[in-house]
MDTraj code that builds the backbone (N, CA, C; nanometers):
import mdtraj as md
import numpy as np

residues = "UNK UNK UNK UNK UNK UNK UNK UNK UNK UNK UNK UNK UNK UNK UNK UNK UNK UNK UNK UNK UNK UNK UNK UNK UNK UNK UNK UNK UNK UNK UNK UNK UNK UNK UNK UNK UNK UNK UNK UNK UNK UNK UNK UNK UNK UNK UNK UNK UNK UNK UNK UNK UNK UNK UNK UNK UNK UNK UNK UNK UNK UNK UNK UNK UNK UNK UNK UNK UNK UNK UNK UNK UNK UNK UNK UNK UNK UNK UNK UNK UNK UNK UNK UNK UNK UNK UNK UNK UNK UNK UNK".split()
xyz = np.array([
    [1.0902, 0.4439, -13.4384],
    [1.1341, 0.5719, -13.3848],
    [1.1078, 0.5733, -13.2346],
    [1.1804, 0.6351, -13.1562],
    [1.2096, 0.6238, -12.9911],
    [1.0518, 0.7235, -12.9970],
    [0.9614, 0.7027, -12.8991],
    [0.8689, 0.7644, -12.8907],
    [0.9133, 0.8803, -12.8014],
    [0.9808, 0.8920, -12.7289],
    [1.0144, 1.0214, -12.6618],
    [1.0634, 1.1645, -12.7604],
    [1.1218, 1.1230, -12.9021],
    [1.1231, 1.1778, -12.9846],
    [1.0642, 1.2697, -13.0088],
    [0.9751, 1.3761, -13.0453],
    [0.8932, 1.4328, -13.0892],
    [0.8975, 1.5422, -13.2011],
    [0.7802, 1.5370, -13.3267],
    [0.7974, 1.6024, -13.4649],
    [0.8209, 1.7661, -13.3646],
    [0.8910, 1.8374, -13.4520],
    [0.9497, 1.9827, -13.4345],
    [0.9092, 2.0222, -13.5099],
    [0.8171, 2.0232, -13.6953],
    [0.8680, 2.0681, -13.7566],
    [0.7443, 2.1383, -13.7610],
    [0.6545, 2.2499, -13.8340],
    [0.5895, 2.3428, -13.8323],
    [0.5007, 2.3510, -13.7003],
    [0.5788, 2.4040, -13.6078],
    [0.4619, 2.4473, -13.4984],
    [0.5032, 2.5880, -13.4688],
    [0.3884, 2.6590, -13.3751],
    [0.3923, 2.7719, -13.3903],
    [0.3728, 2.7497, -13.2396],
    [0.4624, 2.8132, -13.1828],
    [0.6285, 2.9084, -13.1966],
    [0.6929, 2.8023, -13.2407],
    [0.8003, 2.8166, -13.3522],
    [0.9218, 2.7199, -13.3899],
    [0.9719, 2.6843, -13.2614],
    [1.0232, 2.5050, -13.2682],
    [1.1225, 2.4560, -13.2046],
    [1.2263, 2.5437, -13.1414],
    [1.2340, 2.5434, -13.0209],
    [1.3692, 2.6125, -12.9554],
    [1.4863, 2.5416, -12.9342],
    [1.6225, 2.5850, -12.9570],
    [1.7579, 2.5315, -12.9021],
    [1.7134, 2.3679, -12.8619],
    [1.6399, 2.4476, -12.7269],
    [1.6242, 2.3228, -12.5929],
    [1.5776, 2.1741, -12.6711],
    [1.4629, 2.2214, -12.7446],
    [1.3793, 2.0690, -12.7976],
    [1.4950, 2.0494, -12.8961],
    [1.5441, 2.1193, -12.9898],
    [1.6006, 2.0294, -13.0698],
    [1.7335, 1.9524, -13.0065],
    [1.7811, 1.9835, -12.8922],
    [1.9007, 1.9215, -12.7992],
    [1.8291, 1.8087, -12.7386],
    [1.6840, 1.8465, -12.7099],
    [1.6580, 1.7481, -12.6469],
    [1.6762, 1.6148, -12.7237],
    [1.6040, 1.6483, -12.8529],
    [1.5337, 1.5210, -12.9175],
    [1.7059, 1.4836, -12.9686],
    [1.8071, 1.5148, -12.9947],
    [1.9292, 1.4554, -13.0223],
    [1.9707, 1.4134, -12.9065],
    [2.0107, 1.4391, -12.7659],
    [1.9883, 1.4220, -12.6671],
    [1.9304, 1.2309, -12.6793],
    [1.7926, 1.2387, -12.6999],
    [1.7196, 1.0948, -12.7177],
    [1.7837, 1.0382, -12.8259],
    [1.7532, 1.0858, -12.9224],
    [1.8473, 1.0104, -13.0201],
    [1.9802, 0.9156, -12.9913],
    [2.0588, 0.9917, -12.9709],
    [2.1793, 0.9658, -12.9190],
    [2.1588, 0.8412, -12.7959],
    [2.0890, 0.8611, -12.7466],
    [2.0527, 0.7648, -12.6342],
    [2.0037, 0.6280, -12.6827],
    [1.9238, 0.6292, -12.7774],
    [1.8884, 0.5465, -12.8200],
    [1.9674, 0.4261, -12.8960],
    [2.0191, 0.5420, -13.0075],
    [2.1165, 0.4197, -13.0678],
    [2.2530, 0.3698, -12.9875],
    [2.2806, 0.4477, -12.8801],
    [2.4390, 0.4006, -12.8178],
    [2.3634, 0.3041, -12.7444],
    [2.2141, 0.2907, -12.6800],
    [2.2024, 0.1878, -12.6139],
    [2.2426, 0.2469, -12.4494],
    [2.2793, 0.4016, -12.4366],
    [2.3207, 0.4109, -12.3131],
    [2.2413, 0.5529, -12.2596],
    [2.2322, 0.5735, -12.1770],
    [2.1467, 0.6915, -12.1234],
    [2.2423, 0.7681, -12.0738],
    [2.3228, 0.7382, -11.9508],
    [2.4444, 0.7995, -11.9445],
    [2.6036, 0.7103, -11.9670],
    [2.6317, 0.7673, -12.0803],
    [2.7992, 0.7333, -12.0887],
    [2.8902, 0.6651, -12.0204],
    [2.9590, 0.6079, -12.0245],
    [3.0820, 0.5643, -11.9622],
    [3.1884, 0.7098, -11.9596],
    [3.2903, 0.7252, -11.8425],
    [3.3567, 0.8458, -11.8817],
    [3.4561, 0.8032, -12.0296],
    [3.5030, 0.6997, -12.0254],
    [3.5378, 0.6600, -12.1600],
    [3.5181, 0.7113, -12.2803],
    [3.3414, 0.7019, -12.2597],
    [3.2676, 0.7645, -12.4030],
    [3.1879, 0.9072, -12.4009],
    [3.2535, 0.9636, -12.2595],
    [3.1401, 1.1376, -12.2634],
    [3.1916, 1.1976, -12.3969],
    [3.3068, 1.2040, -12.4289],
    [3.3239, 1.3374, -12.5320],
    [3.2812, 1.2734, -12.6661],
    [3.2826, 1.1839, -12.6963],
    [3.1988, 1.1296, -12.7680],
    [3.0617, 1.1211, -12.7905],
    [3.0179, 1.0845, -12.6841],
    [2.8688, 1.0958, -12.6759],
    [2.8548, 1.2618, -12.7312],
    [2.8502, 1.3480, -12.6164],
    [2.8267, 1.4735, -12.6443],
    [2.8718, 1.5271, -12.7577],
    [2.9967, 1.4756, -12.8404],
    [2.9841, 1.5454, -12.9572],
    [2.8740, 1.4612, -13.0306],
    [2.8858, 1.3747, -13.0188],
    [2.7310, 1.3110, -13.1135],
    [2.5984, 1.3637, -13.1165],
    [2.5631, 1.4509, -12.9411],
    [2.4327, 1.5020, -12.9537],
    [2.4659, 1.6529, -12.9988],
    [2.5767, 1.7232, -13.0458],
    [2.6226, 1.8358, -13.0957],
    [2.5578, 1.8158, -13.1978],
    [2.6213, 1.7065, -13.2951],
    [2.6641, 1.7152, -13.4080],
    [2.5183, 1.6851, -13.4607],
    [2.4500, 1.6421, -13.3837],
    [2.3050, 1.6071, -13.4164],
    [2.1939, 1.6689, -13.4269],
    [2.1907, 1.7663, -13.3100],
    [2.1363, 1.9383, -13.3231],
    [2.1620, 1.9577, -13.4192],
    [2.2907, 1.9945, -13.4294],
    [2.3364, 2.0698, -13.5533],
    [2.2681, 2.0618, -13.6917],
    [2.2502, 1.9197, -13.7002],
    [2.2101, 1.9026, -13.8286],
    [2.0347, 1.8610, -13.8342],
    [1.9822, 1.8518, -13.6908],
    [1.8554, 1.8733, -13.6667],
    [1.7603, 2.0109, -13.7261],
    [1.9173, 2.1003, -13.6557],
    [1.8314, 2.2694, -13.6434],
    [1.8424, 2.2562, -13.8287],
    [1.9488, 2.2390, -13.8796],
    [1.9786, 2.2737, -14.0211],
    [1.8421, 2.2246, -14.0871],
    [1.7899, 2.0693, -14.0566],
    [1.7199, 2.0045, -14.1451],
    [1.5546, 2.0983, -14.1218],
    [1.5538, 2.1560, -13.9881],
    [1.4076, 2.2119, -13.9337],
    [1.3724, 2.3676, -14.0548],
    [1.5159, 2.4342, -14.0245],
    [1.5302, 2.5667, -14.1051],
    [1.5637, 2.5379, -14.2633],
    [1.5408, 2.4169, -14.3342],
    [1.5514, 2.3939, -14.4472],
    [1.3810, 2.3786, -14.4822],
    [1.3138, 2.3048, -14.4152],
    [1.2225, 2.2170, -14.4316],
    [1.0614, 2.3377, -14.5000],
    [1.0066, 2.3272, -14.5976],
    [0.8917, 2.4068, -14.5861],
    [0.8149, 2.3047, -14.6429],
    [0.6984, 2.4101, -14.5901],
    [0.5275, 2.3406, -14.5949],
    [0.4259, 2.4307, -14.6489],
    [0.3084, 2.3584, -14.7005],
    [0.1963, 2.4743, -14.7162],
    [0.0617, 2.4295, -14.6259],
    [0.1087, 2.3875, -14.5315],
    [0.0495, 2.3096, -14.4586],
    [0.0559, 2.4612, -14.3441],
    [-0.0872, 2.4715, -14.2839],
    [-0.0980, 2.5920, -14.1895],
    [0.0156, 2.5569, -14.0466],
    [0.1244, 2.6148, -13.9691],
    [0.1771, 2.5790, -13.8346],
    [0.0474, 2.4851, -13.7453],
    [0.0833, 2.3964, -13.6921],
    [0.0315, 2.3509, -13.5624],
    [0.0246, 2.4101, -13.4480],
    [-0.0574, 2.4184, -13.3570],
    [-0.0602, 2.4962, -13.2087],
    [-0.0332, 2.3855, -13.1388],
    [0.0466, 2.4161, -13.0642],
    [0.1485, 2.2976, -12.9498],
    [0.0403, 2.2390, -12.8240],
    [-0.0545, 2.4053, -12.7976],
    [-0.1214, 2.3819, -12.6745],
    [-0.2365, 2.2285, -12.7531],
    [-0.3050, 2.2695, -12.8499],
    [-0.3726, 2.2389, -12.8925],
    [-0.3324, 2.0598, -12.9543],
    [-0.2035, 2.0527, -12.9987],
    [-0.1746, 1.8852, -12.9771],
    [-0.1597, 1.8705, -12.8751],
    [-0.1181, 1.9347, -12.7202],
    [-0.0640, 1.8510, -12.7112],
    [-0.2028, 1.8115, -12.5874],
    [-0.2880, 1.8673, -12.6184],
    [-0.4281, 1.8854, -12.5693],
    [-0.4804, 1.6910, -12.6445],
    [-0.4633, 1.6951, -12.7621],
    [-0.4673, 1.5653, -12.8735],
    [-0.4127, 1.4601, -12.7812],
    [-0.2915, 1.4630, -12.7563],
    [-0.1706, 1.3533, -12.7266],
    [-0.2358, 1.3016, -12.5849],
    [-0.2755, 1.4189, -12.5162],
    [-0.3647, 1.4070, -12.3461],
    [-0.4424, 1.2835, -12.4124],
    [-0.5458, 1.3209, -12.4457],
    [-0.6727, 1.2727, -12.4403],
    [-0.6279, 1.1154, -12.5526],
    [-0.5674, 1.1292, -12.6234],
    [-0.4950, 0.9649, -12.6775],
    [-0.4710, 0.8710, -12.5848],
    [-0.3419, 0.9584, -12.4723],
    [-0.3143, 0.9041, -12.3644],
    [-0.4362, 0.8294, -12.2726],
    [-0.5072, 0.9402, -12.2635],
    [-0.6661, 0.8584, -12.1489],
    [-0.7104, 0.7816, -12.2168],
    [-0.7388, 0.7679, -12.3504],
    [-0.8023, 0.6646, -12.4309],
    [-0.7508, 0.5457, -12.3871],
    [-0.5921, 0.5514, -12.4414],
    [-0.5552, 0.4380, -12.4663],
    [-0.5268, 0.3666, -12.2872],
    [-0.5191, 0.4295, -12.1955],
    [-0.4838, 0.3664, -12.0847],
    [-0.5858, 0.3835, -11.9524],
    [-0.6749, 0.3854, -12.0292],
    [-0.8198, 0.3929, -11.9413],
    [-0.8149, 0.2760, -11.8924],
    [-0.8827, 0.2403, -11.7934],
    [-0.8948, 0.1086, -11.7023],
    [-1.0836, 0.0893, -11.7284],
    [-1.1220, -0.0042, -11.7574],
    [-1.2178, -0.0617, -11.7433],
    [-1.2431, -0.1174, -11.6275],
    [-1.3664, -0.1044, -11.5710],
    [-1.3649, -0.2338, -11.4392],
    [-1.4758, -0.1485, -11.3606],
])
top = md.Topology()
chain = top.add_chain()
for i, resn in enumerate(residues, 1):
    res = top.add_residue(resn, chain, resSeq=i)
    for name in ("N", "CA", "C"):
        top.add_atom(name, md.element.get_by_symbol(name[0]), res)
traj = md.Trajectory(xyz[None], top)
């Protein structure tokens, strides 16, 4: 999975528009292999990251849990401190 990706699914506040465009957005990027399009392939592309939302937002507003929401501040407080772990410099 493209690490720029990121899980949407029970956090508190729900995923907005934006993230789920985003992460199709990446998606889309990923598998065409292209970041930006050829004009050849824009309407293509972009319907691909449409069509991908689309069925992003569908799969997010389907999805339940009994699992308590996540706090965003609070991962992403997690993801920080992973980050320093893992790319700390010794010396």
């Amino acid at each position: 999975m493209c690490r720029n990706i990121r899980q949407l699914h029970n956090f508190e506040p729900p995923a907005t528009s934006e993230e789920v465009r985003a992460a199709a957005l990446q998606y889309v990027r990923k598998i065409s292999g292209a970041t930006k399009p050829s004009r050849a392939n824009e309407e293509a592309f972009a319907q691909a990251v449409q069509e991908v939302a689309v069925a992003t937002q569908h799969l997010l507003d389907h999805l339940t849990t009994s699992a308590a929401p996540k706090d965003r501040e609070v991962e992403a407080a997690k993801a920080r401190e992973r980050a320093r772990t893992r790319y700390a410099t010794t010396g």
